[in-house]
N, C-alpha and C positions, 0 to 999 in steps of 0.2 A: 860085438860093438865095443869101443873103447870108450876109455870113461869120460875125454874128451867128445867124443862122438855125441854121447848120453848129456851131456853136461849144451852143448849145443841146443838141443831138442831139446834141453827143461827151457832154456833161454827163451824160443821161440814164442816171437807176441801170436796169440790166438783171438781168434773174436770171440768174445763172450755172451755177445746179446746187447750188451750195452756200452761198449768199447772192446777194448784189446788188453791186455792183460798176458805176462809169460805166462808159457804152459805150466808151467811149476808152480803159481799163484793159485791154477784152478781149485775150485772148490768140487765134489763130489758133485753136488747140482748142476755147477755151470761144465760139468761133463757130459752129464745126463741129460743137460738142455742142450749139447753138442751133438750127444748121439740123434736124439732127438730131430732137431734140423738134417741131422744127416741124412737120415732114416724117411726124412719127406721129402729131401730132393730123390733119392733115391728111387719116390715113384713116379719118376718121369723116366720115359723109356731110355731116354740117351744117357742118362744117370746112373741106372739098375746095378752100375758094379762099386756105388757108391756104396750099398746093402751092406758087403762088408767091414768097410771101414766105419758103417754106424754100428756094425756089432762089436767092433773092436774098441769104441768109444764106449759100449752099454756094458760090457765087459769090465773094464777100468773104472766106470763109475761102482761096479758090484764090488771088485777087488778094492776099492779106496772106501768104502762103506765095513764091510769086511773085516780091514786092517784098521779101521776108526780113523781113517788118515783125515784131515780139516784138508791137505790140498794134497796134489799132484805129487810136491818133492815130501813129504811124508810116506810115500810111500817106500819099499825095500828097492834099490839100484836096481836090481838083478830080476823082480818082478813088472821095471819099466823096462828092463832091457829086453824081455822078452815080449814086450809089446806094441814096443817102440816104434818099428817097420810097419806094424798093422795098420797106425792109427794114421798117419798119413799127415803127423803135425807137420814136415818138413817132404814135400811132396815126393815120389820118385822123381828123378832128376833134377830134383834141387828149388825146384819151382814152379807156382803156377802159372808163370804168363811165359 
């Protein structure tokens, strides 16, 4: 991923529960409440492959707890770069609708 690429994805407004907010703003919590939400759509059956992008979120909330990070861009580039693709801040293909 190039650091442009990476830098895009911190940018990305996420919903946090109670608006929107860059991913880079997130707090350890408000990832954990992402995973979270994930992790319940995920048990609808047309859902089910949502499963691992809420681990990839529960994941990131452990590694930013971990690192003592307060948000998202505290954390190491190289530890969002390798997570990056998982978490599905920026959809495959660019979009959800």
């Amino acid at each position: 991923m190039t650091a442009a690429g990476l830098d895009r994805i911190l940018a990305e407004p996420v919903h946090t529960g109670s608006g929107y907010k860059p991913f880079r703003e997130m707090s350890a919590a408000e990832v954990e409440s992402r995973a979270e939400e994930l992790a319940g759509a995920a048990e609808v059956p047309a859902m089910q492959r949502m499963a691992a992008v809420a681990s990839a979120w529960h994941g990131l909330a452990a590694a930013m707890r971990t690192a003592e990070a307060a948000t998202v861009a505290d954390l190491d580039r190289g530890e969002l770069e390798s997570r990056a693709d998982r978490l599905h801040v920026i959809p495959p293909g660019g979009s959800f609708l």
